[in-house]
N, C-alpha and C positions, 0 to 999 in steps of 0.2 A: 432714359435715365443713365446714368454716370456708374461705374462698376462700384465705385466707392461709395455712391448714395445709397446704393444697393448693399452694398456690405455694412454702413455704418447704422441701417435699419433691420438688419438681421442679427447682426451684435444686441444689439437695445430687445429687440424682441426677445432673444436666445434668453438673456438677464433677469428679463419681465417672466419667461414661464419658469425661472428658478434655477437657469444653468449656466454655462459659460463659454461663449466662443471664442477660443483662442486662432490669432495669426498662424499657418506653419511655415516656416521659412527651411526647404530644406537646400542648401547650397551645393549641397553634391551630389543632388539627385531630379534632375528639374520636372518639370510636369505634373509638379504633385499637386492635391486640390491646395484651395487658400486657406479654409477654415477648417477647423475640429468641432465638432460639436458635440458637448457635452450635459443630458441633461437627468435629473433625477431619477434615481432608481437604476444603473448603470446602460443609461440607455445613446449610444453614442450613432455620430453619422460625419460624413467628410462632406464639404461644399465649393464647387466651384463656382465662382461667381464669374462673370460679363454683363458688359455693358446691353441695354435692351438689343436683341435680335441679334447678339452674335453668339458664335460655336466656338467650342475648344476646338485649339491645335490639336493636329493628328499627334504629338507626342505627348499630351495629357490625356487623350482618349487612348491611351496604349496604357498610360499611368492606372486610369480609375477602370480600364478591363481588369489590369492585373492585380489592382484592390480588390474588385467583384467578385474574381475566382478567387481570392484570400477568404470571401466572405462578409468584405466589408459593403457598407451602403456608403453612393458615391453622388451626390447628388449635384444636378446644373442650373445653376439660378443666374438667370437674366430680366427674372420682373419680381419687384416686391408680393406682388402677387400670389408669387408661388413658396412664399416664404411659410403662413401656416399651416399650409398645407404637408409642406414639406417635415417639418416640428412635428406635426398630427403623424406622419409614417413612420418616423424616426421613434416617439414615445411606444406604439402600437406594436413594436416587436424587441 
């Protein structure tokens, strides 16, 4: 599946549990994840997406280490699959 099919089914779902995934476009800072996720009760998480069975570039896994030791959750979605699973860890803390 298509990294956009993947994303535009994660948007819809993020919507459906009550929250919002916005684009993040950062231009002067590359590697950063694609999505924000934002969902009730201040409960947030960052997503990188790819198309089925690929990995982030080594300069976005240097990006979402340096998220991780901020504290933030960095998550890598490649199959719709792992999309409520993903929601479920993000609400949970």
């Amino acid at each position: 599946m298509r990294e956009s099919e993947i994303e535009r089914i994660l948007v819809k779902k993020v919507k459906t549990d009550g929250g919002i995934c916005l684009k993040w476009v950062c231009p002067s800072f590359n590697g950063m994840p694609d999505r924000l996720i934002f969902l009730p009760n201040g409960h947030f998480g960052m997503v990188e997406l790819k198309s089925n069975g690929k990995k982030p570039r080594a300069l976005q896994l240097a990006r979402h280490k340096m998220l991780k030791r901020l504290g933030f959750k960095v998550y890598v979605i490649d199959d719709v699959e792992q999309i409520g699973g993903m929601i479920d860890e993000i609400q949970a803390t």
